[in-house]
Backbone as JSON, one array per atom type, in Angstrom:
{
  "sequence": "XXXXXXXXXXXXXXXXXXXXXXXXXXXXXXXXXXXXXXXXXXXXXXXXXXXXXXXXXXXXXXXXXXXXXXXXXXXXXXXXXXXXXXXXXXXXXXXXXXXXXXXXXXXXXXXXXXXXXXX",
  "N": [[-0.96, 12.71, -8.36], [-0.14, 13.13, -10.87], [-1.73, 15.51, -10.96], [-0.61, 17.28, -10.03], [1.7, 17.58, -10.77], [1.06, 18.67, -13.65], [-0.27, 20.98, -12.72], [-2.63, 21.31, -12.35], [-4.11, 20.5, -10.25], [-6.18, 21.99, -8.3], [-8.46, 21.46, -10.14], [-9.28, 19.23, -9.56], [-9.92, 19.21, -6.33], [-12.64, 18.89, -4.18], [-15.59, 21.2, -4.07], [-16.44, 21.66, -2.09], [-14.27, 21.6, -0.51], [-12.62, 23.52, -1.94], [-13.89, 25.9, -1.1], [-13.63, 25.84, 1.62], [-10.81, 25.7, 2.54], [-7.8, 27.13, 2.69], [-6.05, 28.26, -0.33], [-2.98, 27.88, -0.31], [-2.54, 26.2, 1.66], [-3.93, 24.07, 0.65], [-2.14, 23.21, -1.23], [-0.19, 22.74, 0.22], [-0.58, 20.54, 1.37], [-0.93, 19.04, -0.57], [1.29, 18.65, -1.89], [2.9, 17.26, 0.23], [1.3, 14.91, 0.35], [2.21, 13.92, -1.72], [5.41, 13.5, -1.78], [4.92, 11.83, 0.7], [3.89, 9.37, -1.49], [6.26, 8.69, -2.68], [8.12, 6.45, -4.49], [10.86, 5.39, -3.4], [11.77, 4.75, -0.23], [13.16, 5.53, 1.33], [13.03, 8.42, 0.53], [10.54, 9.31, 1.68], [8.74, 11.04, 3.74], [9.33, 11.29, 7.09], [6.74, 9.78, 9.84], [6.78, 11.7, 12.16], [7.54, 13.93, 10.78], [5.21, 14.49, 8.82], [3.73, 14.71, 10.72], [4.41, 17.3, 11.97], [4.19, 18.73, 9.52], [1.34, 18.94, 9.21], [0.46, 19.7, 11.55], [1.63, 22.47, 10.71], [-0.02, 23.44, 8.65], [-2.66, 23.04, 9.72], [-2.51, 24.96, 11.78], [-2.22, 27.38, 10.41], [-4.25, 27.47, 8.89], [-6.29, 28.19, 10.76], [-5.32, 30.61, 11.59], [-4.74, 34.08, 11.2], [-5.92, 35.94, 7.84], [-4.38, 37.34, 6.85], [-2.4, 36.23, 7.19], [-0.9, 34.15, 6.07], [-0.01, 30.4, 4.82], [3.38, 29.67, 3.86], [4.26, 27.76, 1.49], [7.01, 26.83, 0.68], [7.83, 27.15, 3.27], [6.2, 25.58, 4.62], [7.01, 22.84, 3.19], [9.85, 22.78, 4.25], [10.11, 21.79, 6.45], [9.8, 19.27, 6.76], [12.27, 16.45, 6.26], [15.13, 14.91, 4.17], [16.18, 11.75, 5.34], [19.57, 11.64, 5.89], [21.12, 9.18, 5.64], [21.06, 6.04, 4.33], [17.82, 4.17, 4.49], [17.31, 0.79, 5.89], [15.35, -1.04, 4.37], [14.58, -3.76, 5.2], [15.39, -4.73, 7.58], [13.97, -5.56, 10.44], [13.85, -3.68, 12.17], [15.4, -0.19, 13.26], [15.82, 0.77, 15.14], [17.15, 0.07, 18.64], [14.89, -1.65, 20.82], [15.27, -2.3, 23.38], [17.03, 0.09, 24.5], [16.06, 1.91, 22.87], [17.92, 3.61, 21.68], [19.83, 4.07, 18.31], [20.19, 0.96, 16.47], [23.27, -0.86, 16.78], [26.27, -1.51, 14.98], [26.14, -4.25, 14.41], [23.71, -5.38, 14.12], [19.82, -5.25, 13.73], [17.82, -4.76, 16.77], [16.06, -7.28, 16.79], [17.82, -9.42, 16.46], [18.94, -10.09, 18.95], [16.87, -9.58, 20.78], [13.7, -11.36, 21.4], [11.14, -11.43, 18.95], [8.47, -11.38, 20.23], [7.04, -11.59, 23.0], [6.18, -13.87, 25.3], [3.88, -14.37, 27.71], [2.29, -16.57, 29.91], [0.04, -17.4, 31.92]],
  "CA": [[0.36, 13.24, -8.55], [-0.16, 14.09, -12.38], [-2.32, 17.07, -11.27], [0.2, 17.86, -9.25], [2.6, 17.49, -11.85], [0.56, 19.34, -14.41], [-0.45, 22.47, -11.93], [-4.35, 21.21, -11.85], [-4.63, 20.54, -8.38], [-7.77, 22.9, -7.99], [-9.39, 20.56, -11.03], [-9.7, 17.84, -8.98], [-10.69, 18.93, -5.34], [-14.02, 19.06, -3.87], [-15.96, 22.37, -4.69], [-16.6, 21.75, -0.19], [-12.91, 22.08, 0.1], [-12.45, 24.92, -2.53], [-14.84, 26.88, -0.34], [-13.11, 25.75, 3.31], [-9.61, 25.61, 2.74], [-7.36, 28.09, 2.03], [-5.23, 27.53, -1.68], [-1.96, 27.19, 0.2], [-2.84, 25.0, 2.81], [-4.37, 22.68, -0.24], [-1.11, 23.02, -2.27], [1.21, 22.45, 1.2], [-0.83, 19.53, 1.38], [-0.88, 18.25, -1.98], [3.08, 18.35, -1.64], [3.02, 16.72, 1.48], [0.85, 13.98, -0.55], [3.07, 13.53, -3.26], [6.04, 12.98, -1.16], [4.86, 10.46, 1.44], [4.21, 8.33, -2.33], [7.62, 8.35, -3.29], [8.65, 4.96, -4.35], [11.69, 5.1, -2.97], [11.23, 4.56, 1.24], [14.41, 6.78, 1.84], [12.66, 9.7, 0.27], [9.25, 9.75, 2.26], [8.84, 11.73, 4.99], [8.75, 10.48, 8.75], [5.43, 9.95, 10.41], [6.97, 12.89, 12.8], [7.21, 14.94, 9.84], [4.25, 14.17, 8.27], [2.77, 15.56, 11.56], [4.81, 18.34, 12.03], [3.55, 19.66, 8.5], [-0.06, 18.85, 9.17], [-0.04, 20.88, 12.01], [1.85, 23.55, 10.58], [-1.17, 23.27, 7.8], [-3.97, 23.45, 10.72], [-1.68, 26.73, 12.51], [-1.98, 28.77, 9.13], [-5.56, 27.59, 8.28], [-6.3, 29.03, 12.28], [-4.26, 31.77, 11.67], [-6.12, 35.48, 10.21], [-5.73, 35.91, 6.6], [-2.91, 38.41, 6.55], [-0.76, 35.03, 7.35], [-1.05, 32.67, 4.64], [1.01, 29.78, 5.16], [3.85, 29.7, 2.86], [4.13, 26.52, 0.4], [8.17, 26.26, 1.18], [8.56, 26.89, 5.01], [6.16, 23.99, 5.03], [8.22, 21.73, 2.66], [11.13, 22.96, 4.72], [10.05, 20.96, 7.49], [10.05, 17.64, 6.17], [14.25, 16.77, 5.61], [15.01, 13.52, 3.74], [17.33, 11.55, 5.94], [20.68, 11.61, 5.24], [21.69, 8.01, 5.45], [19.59, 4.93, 3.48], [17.45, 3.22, 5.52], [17.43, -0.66, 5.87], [14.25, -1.7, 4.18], [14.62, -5.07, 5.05], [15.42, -5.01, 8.86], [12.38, -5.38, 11.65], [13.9, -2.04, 13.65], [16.29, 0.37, 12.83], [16.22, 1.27, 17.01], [16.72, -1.37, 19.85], [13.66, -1.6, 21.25], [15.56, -2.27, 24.92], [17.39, 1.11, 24.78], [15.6, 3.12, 22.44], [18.86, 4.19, 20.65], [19.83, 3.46, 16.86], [20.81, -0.68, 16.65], [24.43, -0.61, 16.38], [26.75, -2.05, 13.28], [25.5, -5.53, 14.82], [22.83, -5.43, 13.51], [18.69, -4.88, 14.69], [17.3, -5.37, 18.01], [15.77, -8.58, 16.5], [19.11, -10.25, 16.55], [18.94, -9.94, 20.46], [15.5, -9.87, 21.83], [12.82, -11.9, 20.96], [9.83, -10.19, 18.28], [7.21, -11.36, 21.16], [7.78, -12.4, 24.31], [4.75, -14.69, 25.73], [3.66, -14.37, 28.87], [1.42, -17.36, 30.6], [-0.21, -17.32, 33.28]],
  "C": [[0.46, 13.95, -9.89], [-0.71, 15.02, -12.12], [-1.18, 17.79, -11.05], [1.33, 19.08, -10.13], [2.18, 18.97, -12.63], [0.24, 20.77, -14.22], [-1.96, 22.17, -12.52], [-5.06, 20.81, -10.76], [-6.01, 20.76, -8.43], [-8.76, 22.13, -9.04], [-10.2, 19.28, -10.44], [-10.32, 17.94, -7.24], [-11.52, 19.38, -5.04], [-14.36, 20.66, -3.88], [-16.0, 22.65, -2.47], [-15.36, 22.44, 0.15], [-12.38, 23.15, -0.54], [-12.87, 26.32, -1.24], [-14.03, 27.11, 1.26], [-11.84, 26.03, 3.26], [-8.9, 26.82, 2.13], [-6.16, 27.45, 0.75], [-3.68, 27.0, -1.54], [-1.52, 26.48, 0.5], [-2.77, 23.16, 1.17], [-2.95, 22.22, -1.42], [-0.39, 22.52, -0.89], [0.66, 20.99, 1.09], [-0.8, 18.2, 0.69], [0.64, 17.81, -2.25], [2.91, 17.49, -0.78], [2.52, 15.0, 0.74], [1.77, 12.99, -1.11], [4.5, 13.35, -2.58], [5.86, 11.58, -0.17], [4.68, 9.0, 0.17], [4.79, 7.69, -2.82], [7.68, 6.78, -2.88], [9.96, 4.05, -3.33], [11.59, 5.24, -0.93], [11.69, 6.02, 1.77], [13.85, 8.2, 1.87], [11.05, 10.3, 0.94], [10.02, 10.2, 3.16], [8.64, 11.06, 6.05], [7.3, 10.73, 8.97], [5.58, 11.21, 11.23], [6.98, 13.87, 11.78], [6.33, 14.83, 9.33], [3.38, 15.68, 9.27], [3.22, 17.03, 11.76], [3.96, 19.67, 11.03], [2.26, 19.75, 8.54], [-0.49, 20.01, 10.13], [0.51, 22.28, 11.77], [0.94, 24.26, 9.46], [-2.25, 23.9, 8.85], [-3.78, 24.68, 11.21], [-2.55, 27.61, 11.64], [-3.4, 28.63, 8.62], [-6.53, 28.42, 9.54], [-5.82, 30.33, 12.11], [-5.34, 32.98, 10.61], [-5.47, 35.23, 8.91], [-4.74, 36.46, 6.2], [-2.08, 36.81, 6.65], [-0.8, 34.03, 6.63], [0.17, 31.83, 4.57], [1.92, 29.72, 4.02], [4.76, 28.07, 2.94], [5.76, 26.01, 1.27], [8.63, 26.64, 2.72], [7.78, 25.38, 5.62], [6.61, 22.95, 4.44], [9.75, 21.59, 3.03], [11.4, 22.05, 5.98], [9.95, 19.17, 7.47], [11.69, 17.79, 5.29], [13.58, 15.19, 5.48], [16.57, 13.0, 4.62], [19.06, 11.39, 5.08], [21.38, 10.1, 4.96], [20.47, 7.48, 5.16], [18.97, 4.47, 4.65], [17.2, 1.77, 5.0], [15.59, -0.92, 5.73], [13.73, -2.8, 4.66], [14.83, -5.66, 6.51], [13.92, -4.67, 9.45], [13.01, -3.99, 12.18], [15.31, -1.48, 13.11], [17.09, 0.76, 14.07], [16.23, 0.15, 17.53], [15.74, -0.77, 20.8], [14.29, -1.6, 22.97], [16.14, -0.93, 25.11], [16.93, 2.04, 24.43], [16.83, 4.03, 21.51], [18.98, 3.2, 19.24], [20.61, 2.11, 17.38], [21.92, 0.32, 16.11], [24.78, -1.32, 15.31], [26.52, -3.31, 13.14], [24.55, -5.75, 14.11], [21.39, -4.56, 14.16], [18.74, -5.7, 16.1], [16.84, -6.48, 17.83], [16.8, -9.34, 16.75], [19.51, -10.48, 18.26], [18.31, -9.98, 21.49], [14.66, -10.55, 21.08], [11.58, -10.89, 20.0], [8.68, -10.19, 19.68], [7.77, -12.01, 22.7], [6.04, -12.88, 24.87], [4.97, -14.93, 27.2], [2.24, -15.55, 29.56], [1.08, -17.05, 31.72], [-1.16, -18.84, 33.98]]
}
């Protein structure tokens, strides 16, 4: 993150990946990085965004040279949610409907974590 910080990125990665990657890609990425670390939960990115940006990374490294992916349409794609999330609950969704738990609480409070099946 201090390269990051600092703007030495290119100091630190592999002379392999200098050569393969294009300098965008390795900066969208290096963002991408340095966000999912955030201390705070709220402020990482979803695993769906995560992916979103990875493959919008793979697109533009695919893509001819005239198209060089640009740094903020892929930091545009990762949004920080708007409401906190509950660190501290098992599920934020009920697992029986698939929609957000209501003001009740989690789906824990209602279904079992495991359900055991004998036979």
């Amino acid at each position: 993150m201090q390269s990051i910080e600092e703007d030495n990125l290119f100091d630190i990665v592999d002379a392999r990946v200098m050569k393969e990657a294009k300098r965008d890609s390795m900066v969208a990425f290096a963002v991408l990085a340095k966000r999912c670390l955030n201390l705070k939960g709220r402020k990482r990115p979803t695993m769906k965004d995560v992916a979103a940006v990875l493959e919008e990374i793979q697109k533009s490294e695919k893509a001819s040279d005239a198209q060089e992916p640009n740094v903020e349409e892929v930091e545009s794609v990762i949004k920080v949610p708007d409401q906190p999330w509950d660190l501290f609950s098992t599920s934020a969704w009920s697992a029986a409907s698939g929609e957000p738990a209501g003001p009740s609480g989690s789906s824990s409070d209602k279904l079992p974590l495991f359900s055991h099946i004998t036979q």
